[in-house]
VEXKE-497348 format. One line per 10 residues: number of its first residue (from 1); their letters; for each residue x, y negated, z negated of C-alpha. Coordinates in pm, whole numbers, plus 50000, padded with zeros to 5 digits. Layout:
<pts>
NUM	a	X,Y,Z  ...
</pts>
This chain:
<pts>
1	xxxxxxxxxx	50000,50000,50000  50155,49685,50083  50100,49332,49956  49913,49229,50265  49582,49477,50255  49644,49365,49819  49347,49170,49870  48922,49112,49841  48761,49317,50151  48581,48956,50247
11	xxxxxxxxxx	48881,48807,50326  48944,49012,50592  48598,49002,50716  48629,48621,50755  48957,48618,50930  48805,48845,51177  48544,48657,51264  48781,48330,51250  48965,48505,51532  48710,48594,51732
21	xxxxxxxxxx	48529,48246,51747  48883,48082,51807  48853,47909,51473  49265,47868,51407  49284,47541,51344  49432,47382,51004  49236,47457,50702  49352,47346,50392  49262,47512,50033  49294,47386,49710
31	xxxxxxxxxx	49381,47644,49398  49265,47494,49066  49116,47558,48740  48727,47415,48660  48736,47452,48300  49015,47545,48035  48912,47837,47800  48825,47772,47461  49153,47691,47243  49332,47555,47467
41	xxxxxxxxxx	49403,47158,47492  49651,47216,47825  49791,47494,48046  50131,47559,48196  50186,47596,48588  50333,47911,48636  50311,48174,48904  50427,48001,49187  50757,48170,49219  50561,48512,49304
51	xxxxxxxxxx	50341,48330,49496  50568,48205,49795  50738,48530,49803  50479,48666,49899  50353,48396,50167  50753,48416,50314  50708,48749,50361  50354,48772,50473  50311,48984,50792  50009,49174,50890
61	xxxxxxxxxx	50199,49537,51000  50058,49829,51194  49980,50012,50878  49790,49732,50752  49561,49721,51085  49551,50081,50998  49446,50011,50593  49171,49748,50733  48995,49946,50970  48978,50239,50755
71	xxxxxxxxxx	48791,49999,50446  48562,49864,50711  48495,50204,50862  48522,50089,51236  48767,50165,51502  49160,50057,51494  49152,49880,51796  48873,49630,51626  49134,49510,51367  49412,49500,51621
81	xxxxxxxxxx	49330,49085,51664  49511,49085,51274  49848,49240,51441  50126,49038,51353  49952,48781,51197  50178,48634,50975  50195,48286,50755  50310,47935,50901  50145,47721,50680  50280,47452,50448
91	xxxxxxxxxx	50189,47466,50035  50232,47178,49829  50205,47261,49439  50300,47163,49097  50619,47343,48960  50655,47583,48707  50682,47505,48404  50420,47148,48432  50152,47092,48159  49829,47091,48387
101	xxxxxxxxxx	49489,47062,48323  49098,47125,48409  49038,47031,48771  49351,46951,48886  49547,47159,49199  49775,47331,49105  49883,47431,49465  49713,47354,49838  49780,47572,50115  49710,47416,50455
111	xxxxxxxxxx	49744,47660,50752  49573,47812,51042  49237,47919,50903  49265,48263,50942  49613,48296,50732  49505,48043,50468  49201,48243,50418  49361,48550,50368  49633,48524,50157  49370,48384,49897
121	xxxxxxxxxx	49365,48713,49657  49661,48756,49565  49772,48379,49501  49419,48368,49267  49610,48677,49082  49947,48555,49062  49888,48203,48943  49605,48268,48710  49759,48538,48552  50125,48388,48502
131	xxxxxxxxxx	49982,48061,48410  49721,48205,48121  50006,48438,47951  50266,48095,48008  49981,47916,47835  49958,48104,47528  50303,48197,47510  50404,47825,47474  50145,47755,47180  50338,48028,46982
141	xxxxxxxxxx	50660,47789,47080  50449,47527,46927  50352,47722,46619  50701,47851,46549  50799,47472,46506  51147,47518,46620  51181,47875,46456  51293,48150,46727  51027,48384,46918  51094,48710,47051
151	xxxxxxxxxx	50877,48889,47323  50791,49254,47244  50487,49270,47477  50590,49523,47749  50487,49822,47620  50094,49726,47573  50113,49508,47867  49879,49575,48183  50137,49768,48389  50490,49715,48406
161	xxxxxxxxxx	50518,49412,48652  50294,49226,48402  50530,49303,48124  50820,49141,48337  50572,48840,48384  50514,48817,48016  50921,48816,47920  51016,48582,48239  50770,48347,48105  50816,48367,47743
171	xxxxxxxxxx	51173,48275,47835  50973,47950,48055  50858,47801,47733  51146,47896,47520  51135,48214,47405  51454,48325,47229  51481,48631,47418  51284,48980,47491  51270,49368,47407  51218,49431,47792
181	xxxxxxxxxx	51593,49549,47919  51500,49522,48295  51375,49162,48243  51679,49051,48068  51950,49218,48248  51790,49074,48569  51660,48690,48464  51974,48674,48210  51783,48649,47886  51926,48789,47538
191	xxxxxxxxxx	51737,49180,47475  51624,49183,47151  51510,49534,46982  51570,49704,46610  51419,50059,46596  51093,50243,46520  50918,50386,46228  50967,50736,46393  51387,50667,46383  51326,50587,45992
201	xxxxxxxxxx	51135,50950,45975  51360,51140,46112  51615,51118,45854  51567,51253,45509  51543,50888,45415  51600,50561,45466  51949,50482,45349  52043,50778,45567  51839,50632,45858  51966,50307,45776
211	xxxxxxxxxx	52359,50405,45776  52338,50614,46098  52226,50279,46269  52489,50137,46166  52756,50344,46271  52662,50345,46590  52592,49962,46622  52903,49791,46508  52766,49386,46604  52450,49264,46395
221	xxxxxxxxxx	52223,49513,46293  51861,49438,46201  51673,49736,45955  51279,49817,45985  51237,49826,45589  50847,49876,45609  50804,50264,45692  50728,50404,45327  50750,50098,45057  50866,49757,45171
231	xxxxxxxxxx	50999,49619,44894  51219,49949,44832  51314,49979,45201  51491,49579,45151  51644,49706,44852  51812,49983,45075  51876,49735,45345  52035,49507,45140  52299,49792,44975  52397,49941,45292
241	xxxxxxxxxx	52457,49558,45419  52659,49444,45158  52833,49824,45112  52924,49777,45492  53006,49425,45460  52700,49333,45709  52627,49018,45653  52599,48724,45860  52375,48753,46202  52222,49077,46059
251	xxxxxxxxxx	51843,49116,45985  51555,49304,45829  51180,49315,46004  50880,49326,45837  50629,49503,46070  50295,49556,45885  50091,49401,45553  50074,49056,45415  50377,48912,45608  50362,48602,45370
261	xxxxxxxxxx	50413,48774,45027  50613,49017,45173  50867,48807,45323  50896,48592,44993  50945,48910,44798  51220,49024,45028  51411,48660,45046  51455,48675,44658  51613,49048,44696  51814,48950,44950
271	xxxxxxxxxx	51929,48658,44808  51966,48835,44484  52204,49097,44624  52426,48795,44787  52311,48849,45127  52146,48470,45197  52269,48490,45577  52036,48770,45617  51735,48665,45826  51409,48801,45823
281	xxxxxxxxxx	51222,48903,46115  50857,48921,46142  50624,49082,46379  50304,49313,46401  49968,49190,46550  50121,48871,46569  50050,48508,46785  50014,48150,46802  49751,48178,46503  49919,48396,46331
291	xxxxxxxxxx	50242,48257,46338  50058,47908,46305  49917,48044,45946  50253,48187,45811  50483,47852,45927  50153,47663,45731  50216,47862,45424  50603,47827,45398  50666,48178,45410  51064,48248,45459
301	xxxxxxxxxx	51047,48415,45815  51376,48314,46036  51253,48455,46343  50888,48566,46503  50831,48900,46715  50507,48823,46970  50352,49117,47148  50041,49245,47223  49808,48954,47212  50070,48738,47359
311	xxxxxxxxxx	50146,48969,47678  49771,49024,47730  49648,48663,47651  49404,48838,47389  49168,48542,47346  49185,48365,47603  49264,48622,47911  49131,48527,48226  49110,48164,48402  48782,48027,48603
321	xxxxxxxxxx	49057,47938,48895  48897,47899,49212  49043,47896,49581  48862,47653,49763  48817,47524,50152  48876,47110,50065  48964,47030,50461  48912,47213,50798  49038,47058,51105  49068,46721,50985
331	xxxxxxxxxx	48721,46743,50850  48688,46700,50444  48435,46923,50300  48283,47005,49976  48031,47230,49803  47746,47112,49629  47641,47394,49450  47491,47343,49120  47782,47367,48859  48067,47422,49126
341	xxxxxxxxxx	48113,47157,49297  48402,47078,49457  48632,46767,49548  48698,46760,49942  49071,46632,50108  49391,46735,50023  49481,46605,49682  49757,46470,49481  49801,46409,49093  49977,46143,48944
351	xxxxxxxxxx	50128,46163,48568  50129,45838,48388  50350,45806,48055  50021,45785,47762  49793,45781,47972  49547,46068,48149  49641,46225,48492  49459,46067,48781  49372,46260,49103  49394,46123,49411
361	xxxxxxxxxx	49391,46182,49790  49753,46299,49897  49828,46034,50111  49735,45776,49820  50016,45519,49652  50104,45619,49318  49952,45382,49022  50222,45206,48868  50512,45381,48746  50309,45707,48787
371	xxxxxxxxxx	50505,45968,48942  50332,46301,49162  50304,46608,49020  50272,46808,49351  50532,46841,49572  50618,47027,49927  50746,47361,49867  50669,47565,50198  50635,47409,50536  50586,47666,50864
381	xxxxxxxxxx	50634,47921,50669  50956,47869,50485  51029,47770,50126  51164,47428,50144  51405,47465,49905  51629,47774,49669  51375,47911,49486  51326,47767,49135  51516,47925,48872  51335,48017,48522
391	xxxxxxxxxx	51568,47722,48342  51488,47432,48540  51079,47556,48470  51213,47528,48053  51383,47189,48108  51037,47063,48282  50785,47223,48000  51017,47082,47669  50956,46705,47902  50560,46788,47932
401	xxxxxxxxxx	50528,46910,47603  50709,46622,47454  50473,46374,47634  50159,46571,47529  49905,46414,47279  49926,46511,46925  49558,46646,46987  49617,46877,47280  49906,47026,47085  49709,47161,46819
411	xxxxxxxxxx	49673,47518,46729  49313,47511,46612  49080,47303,46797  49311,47163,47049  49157,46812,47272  49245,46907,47610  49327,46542,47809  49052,46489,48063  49184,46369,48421  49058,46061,48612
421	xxxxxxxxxx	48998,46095,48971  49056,45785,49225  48900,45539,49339  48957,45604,49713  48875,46008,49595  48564,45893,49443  48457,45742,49741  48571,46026,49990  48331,46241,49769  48027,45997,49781
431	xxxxxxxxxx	48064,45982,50192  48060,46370,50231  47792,46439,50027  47617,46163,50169  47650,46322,50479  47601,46698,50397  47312,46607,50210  47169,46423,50534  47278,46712,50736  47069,46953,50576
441	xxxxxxxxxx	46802,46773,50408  46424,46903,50486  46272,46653,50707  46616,46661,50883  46610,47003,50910  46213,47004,51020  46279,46732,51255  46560,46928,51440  46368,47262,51470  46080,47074,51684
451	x	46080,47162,52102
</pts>
């Protein structure tokens, strides 16, 4: 299966009939988000990377012909028009790593009709599933306030590729490193790992398990101390540190119970057997809320393991991203359906320092010092530029996130900031709908079906 037939059976259907009523000329569609889920007060661009690999490399093969005709149950030689059909079309979209928000585009594709409309699927994937786990990953940044966080998501993540998602953009918004090996040997990020329950049961007991690590790991070690009693297991921990002379950059993890008391408890036997350099390391079941409650509560944790609910997105894990047709041969156009409308022309956003976002029409002047927030990053086909590297996405989130109101910030009932659309966009709208609506109102409608 290749990434080409990786896509909604309608979008073939269209392109099909595109090509066979010579329909090829540009169309431009507009990827965005209508509303942000509940908890959220911004989201972070991500996905794009992913995205124009796959529009480079976009080329409707033999075996895809093959793949279509076989959904649509007709004959080979009825798909044949999609032979070699590949994408020449120019995107324009916001970077990586960019705070964004409700309504704004967060990348326009403007090709022939046919190859805009069928690359749609798998851009809707890529982007709203990179940018909702980039999203919540960065509000456990926020919650750590400045303490370190680990991702340990790949194992409940869905499917592999997702867990490589979830580490490469932990790492966007400043995650301290990952458990995923193939993730960090390949984007460069530190591995981060300790050991299971099961290793600590497969000894006779813990200071057995606990010196058998240790002989075979001669840098920093970190001990799970919470497989029988907690409180007994850092007692352990802390005698085979200090008999080893394991101090400094070593670590014990608390995996389970009332991380709060439980890390208190073990500072004070820690620091009671002389070992203050030892951090502690907290994880289990853990995110921005969680995190958010133990930072609140002054609870002595040096470092935060995020997993499950992170790599999924647990509360918040889909977007209402749509994909939508904004300009077809020169021709702005909209839908007025009842709670979807949309905005027509290709768009541009301008960031103002304090102030909210304002969308505008892409050939529009910014206001003021404003700057744009989307930028050309394909044109016939080919990226216009090295593709972005992970680092420069970090550099650009730490400037957003700085420049983000306190209330949008906030881990319980963030204030997302509410864009502004243009004057001149306002106006666009107002003309198109006028003329839709007198397009296809009744006694237009009646008067035009008369002999």
């Amino acid at each position: 299966m290749s990434d080409v037939t990786t896509t909604d059976l309608y979008e073939v259907t269209m392109a099909m009939s595109y090509l066979r009523e010579d329909m090829r000329a540009p169309a431009t569609f507009s990827l965005f988000v209508r509303d942000l889920p509940p908890g959220r007060g911004f989201l972070v661009a991500a996905g794009l990377e992913s995205a124009l690999d796959f529009l480079a490399g976009y080329r409707v093969e033999r075996e895809d012909v093959e793949e279509f005709a076989d959904a649509l149950h007709r004959p080979v030689r009825d798909l044949e028009p999609l032979l070699g059909l590949a994408f020449e079309g120019e995107v324009c979209a916001v970077p990586e790593g960019r705070a964004v928000f409700s309504g704004e585009p967060l990348l326009e594709v403007t090709a022939p009709l046919p190859q805009a409309q069928l690359v749609e699927t798998y851009l809707l994937n890529q982007v709203c599933h990179q940018t909702v786990v980039a999203s919540k990953a960065a509000r456990c940044v926020l919650a750590a306030a400045g303490r370190p966080v680990v991702d340990f998501s790949l194992r409940r993540t869905h499917g592999p590729w997702a867990g490589y998602q979830a580490a490469r953009l932990g790492a966007l918004v400043g995650f301290a490193g990952t458990s995923n090996v193939a993730a960090a040997t390949a984007l460069g990020i530190p591995a981060s790992g300790t050991m299971a329950h099961s290793y600590i049961e497969a000894f006779p007991g813990e200071e057995e398990a606990f010196r058998a690590f240790a002989r075979v790991h001669p840098g920093p070690i970190t001990f799970l101390v919470d497989t029988y009693d907690t409180e007994e297991g850092v007692r352990i921990a802390a005698r085979v540190l200090r008999d080893l002379g394991r101090g400094p950059g070593c670590a014990i993890r608390l995996d389970s119970g009332d991380l709060d008391a439980l890390a208190r408890r073990a500072r004070a036997l820690l620091d009671a057997a002389g070992l203050p350099d030892v951090r502690i390391v907290a994880s289990g079941g853990l995110d921005e809320y969680g995190v958010a409650r133990l930072v609140r509560a002054g609870a002595p944790i040096d470092v935060y393991a995020v997993g499950t609910r992170v790599g999924v997105a647990a509360d918040a894990p889909y977007l209402d991203t749509a994909y939508k047709l904004v300009e077809y041969d020169g021709r702005p156009v909209m839908k007025l359906s009842s709670a979807k409308v949309t905005t027509p022309g290709r768009r541009q956003v301008f960031r103002r320092a304090g102030q909210p976002d304002v969308i505008a029409l892409w050939r529009e002047e910014p206001p003021g010092s404003a700057r744009p927030l989307l930028r050309t990053v394909m044109r016939d086909g080919l990226r216009t530029g090295p593709p972005d590297r992970w680092q420069d996405a970090r550099d650009r989130f730490r400037e957003d996130l700085a420049g983000l109101p306190g209330p949008a910030r906030r881990i319980y009932d963030p204030e997302p900031v509410r864009p502004v659309t243009s004057r001149a966009l306002e106006e666009l709208m107002a003309t198109v709908r006028a003329d839709i609506e007198a397009r296809f109102r009744p006694d237009h409608l009646t008067a035009a079906s008369r002999p």
